[in-house]
C-alpha positions as CSV (number, residue, x, y, z in Angstrom):
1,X,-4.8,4.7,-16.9
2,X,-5.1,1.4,-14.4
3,X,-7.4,1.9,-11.8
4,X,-7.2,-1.8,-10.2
5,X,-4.0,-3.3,-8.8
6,X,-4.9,-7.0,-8.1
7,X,-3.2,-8.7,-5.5
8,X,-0.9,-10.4,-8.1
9,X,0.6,-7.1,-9.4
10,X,1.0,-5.4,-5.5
11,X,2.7,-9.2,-5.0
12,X,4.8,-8.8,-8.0
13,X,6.0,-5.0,-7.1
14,X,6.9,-5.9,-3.6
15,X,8.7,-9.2,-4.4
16,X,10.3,-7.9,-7.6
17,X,11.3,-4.0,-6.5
18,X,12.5,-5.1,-2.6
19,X,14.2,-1.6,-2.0
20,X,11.4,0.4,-3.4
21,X,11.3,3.7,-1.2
22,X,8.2,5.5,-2.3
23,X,4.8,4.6,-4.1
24,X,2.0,6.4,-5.0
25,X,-1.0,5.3,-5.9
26,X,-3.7,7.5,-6.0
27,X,-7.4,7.1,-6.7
28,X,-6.5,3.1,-7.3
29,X,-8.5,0.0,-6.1
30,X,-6.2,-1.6,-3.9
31,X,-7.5,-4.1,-1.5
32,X,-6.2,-5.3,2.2
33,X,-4.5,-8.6,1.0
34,X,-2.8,-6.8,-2.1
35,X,-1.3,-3.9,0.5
36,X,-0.3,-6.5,2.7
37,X,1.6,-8.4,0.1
38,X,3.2,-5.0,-1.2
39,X,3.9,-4.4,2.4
40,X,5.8,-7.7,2.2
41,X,8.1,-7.1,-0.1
42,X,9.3,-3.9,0.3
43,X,9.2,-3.9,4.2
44,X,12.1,-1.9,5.3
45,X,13.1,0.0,2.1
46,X,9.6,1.4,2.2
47,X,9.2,4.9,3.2
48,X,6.5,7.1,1.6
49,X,3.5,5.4,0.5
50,X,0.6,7.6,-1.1
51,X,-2.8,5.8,-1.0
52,X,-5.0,9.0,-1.4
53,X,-8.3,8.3,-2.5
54,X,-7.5,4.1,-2.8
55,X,-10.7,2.4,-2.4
56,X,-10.5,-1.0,-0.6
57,X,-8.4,0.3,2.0
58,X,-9.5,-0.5,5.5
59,X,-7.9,-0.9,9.1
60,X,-6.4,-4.6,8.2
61,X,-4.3,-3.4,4.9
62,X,-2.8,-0.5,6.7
63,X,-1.8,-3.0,10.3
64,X,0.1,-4.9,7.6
65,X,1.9,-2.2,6.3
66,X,2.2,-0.7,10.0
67,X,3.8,-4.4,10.7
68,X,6.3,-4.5,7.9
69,X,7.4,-1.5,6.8
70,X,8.9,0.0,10.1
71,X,10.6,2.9,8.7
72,X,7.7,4.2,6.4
73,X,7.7,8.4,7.3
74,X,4.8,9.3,4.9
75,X,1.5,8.0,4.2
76,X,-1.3,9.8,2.7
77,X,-4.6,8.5,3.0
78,X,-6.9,11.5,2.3
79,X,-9.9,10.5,0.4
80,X,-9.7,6.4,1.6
81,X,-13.4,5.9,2.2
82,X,-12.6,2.7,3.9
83,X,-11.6,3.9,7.0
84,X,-13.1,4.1,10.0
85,X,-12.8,7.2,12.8
């Protein structure tokens, strides 16, 4: 099982799969720059994201997602440690 995405591979996915609708992820190492970049890429197609239990999540990978994808409906994030209150 992969449990790191780099940045290269979130790059790839968003730039290669531009109407992607849903991704999950669970319990993978994903950090801000490589969410940003997925964020990128998929943008509006993007509508359920699961990032339960990702570590490297934190408040700047999730504005870039907030920023880009403006029609995501569904994002888990139980378990991110990363987060603050």
């Amino acid at each position: 099982m992969i449990e790191l995405l780099r940045i290269r591979d979130l790059a790839l996915i968003g730039m290669s799969c531009p109407k992607l609708a849903e991704l999950h992820v669970p319990g993978l190492r994903i950090g801000d720059e490589g969410l940003a970049w997925l964020a990128r890429g998929c943008n509006t197609a993007l509508r359920s994201l699961d990032l339960a239990r990702c570590a490297g999540v934190t408040g700047l990978g999730l504005a870039a997602v907030a920023d880009e994808c403006p029609n995501l409906e569904v994002l888990n994030l139980g378990g991110c440690l990363g987060l603050g209150d």
